[in-house]
MILUM-274992 format. One record per residue: residue number from 1; x, y, z of N, C-alpha, C, O in turn; residue in one letter. Coordinates in pm, whole numbers, padded with zeros to 5 digits. Example, Ala and Ser with C-alpha at 12.3 -4.5 7.8 and 13.67 -1.06 7.14 Angstrom:
+-------+--------+--------+--------+--------+--------+--------+--------+--------+--------+--------+--------+--------+-------+
| margu |    npx |    npy |    npz |   capx |   capy |   capz |    cpx |    cpy |    cpz |    opx |    opy |    opz | tikol |
+-------+--------+--------+--------+--------+--------+--------+--------+--------+--------+--------+--------+--------+-------+
|     1 |  01319 | -00569 |  00780 |  01230 | -00450 |  00780 |  01320 | -00330 |  00780 |  01424 | -00332 |  00846 |     A |
|     2 |  01285 | -00225 |  00708 |  01367 | -00106 |  00714 |  01290 |  00003 |  00787 |  01341 |  00114 |  00804 |     S |
+-------+--------+--------+--------+--------+--------+--------+--------+--------+--------+--------+--------+--------+-------+
//
This chain:
+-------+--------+--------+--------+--------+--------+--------+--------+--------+--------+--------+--------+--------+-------+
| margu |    npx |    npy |    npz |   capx |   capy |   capz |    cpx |    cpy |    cpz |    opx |    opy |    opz | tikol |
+-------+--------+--------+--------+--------+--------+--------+--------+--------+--------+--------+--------+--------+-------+
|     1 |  02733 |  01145 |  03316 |  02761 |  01157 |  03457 |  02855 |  01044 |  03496 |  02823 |  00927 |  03480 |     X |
|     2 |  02986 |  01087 |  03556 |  03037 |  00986 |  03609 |  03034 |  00914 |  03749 |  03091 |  00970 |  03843 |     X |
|     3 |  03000 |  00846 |  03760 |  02941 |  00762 |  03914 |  03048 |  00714 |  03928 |  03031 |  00704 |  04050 |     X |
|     4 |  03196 |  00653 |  03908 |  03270 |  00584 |  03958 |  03262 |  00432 |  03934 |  03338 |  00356 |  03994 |     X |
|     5 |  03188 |  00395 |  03864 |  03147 |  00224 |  03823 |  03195 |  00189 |  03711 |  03135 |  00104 |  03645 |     X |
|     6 |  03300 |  00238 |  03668 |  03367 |  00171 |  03557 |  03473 |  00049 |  03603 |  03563 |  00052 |  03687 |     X |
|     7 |  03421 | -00072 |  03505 |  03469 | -00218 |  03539 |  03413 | -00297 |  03649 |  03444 | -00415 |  03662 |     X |
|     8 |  03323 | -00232 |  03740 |  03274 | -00282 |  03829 |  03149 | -00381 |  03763 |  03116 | -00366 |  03646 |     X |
|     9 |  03078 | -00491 |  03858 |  03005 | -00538 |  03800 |  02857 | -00536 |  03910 |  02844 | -00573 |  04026 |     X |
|    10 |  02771 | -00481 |  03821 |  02598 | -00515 |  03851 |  02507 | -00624 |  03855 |  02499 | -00699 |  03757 |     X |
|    11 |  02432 | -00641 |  03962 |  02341 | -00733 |  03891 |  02199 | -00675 |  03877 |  02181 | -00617 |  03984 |     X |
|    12 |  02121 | -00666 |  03821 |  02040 | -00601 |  03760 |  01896 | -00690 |  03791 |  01873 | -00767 |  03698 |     X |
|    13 |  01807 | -00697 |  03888 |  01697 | -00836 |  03853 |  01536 | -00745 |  03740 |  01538 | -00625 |  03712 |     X |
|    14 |  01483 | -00788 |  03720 |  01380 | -00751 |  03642 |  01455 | -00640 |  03484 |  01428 | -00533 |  03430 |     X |
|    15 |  01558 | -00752 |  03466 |  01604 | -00647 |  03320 |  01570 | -00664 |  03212 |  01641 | -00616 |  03124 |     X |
|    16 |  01447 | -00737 |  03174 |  01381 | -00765 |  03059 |  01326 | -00692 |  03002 |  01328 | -00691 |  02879 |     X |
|    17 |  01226 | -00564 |  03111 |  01189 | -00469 |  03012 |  01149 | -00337 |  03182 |  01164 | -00340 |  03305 |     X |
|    18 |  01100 | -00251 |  03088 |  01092 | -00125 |  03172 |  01218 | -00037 |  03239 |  01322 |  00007 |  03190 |     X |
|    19 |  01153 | -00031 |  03392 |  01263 |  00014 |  03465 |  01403 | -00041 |  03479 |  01508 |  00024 |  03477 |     X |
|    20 |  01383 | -00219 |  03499 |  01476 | -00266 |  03502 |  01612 | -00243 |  03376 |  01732 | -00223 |  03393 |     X |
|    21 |  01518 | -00260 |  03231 |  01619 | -00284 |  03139 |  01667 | -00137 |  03147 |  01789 | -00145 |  03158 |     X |
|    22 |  01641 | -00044 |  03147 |  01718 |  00065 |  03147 |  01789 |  00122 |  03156 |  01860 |  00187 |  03079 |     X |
|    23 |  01772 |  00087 |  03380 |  01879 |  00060 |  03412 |  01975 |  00003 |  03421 |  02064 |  00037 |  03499 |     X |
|    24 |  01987 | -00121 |  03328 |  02101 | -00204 |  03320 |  02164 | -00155 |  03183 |  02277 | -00202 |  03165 |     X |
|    25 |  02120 | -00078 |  03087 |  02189 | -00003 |  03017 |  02256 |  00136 |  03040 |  02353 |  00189 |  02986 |     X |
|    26 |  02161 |  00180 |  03150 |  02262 |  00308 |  03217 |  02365 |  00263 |  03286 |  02448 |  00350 |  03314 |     X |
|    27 |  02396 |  00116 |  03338 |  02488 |  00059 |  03382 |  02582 |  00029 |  03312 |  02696 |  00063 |  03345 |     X |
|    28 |  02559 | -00041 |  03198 |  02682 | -00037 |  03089 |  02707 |  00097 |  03070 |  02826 |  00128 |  03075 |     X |
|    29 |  02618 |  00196 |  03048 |  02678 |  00312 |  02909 |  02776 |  00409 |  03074 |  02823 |  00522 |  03058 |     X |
|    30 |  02784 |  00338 |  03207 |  02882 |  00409 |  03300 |  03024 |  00367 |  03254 |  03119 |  00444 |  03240 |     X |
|    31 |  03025 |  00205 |  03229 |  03105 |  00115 |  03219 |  03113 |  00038 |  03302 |  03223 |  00021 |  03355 |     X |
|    32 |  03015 | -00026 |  03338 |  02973 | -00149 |  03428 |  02957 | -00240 |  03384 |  02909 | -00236 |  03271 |     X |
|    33 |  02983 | -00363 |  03438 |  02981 | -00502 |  03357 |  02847 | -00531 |  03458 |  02833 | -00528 |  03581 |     X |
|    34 |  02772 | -00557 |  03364 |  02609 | -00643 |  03430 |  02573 | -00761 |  03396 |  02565 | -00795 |  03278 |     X |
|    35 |  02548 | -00834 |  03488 |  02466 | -00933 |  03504 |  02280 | -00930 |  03533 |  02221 | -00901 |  03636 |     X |
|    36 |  02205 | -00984 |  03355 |  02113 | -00916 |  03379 |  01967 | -01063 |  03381 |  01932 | -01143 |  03294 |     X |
|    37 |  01929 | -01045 |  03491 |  01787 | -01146 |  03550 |  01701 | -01133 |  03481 |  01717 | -01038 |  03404 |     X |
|    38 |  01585 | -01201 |  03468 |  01463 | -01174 |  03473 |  01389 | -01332 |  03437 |  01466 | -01429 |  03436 |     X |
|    39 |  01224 | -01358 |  03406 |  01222 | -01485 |  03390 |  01222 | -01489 |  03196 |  01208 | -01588 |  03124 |     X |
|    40 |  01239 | -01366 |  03161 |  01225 | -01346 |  02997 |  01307 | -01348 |  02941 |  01369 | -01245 |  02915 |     X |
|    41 |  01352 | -01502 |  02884 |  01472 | -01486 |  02808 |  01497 | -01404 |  02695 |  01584 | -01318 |  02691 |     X |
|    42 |  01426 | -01430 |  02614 |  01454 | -01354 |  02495 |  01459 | -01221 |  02542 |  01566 | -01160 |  02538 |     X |
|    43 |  01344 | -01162 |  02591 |  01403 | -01005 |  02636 |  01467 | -00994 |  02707 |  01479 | -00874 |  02734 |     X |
|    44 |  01530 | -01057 |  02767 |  01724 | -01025 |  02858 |  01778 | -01062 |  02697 |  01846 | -00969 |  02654 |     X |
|    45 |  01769 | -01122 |  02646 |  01886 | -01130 |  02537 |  01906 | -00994 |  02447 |  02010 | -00960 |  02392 |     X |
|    46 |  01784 | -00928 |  02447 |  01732 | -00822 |  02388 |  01812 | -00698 |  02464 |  01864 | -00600 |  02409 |     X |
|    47 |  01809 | -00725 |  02585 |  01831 | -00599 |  02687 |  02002 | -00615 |  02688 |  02081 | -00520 |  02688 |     X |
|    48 |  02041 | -00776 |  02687 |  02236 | -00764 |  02669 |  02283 | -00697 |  02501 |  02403 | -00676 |  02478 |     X |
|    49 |  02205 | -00675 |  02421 |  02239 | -00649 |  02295 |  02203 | -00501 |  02351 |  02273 | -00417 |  02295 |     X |
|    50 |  02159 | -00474 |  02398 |  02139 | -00302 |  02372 |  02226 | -00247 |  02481 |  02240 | -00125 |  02493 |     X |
|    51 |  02293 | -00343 |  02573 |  02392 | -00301 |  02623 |  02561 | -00289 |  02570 |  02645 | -00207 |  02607 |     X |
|    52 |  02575 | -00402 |  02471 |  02676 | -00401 |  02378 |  02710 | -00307 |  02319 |  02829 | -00326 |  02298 |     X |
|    53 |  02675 | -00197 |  02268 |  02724 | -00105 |  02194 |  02836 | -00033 |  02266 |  02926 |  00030 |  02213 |     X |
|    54 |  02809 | -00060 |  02440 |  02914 |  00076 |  02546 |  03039 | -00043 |  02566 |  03122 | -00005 |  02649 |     X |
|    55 |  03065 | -00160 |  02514 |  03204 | -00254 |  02535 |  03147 | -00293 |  02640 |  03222 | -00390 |  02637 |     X |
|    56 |  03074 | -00314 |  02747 |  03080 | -00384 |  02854 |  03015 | -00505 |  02873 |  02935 | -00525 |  02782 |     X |
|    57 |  03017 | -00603 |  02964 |  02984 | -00767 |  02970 |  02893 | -00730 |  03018 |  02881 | -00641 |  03102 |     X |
|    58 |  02781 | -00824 |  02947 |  02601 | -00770 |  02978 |  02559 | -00998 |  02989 |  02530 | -01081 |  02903 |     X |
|    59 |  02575 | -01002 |  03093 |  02574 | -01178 |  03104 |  02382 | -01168 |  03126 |  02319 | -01099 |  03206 |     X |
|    60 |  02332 | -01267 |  03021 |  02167 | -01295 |  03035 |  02186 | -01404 |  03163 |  02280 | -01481 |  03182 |     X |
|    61 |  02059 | -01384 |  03249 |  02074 | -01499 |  03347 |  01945 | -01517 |  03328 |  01897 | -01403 |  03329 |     X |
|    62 |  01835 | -01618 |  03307 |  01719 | -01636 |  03284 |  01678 | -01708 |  03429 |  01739 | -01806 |  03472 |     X |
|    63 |  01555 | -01640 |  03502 |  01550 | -01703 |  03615 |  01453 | -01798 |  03609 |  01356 | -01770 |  03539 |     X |
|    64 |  01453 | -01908 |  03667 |  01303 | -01984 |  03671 |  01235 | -02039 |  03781 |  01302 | -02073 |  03878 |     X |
|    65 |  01142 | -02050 |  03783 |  01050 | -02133 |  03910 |  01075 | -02234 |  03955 |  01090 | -02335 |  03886 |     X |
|    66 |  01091 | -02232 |  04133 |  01136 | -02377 |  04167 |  01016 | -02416 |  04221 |  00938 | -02345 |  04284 |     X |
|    67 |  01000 | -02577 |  04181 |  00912 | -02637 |  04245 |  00891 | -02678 |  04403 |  00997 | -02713 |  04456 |     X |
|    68 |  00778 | -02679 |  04486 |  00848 | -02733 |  04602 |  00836 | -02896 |  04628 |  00893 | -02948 |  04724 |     X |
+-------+--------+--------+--------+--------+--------+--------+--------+--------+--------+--------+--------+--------+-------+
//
């Protein structure tokens, strides 16, 4: 399906696993460049590799807790 999001860029929050990562691979495989959150690094690193296969920039952003 083409949506019109090719080269455009996403940001994606909870893309470590489930709903989120999914959709940040249905975002690449449009041709969307994503930027992908969550507090799970390794599985965002997991979720930018399974976006790699469609050519598009899949940036891990690992979020973390601020103290107050």
């Amino acid at each position: 399906m083409e949506l019109g999001l090719r080269d455009r860029v996403a940001i994606v929050t909870g893309a470590s696993r489930g709903i989120g990562r999914q959709i940040a691979i249905d975002f690449a495989a449009e041709g969307t460049h994503v930027v992908l959150t969550a507090r799970d690094a390794a599985a965002l690193a997991t979720t930018a590799d399974a976006c790699f296969p469609f050519g598009r920039v899949a940036m891990p952003w690992p979020a973390t807790r601020c103290s107050s």
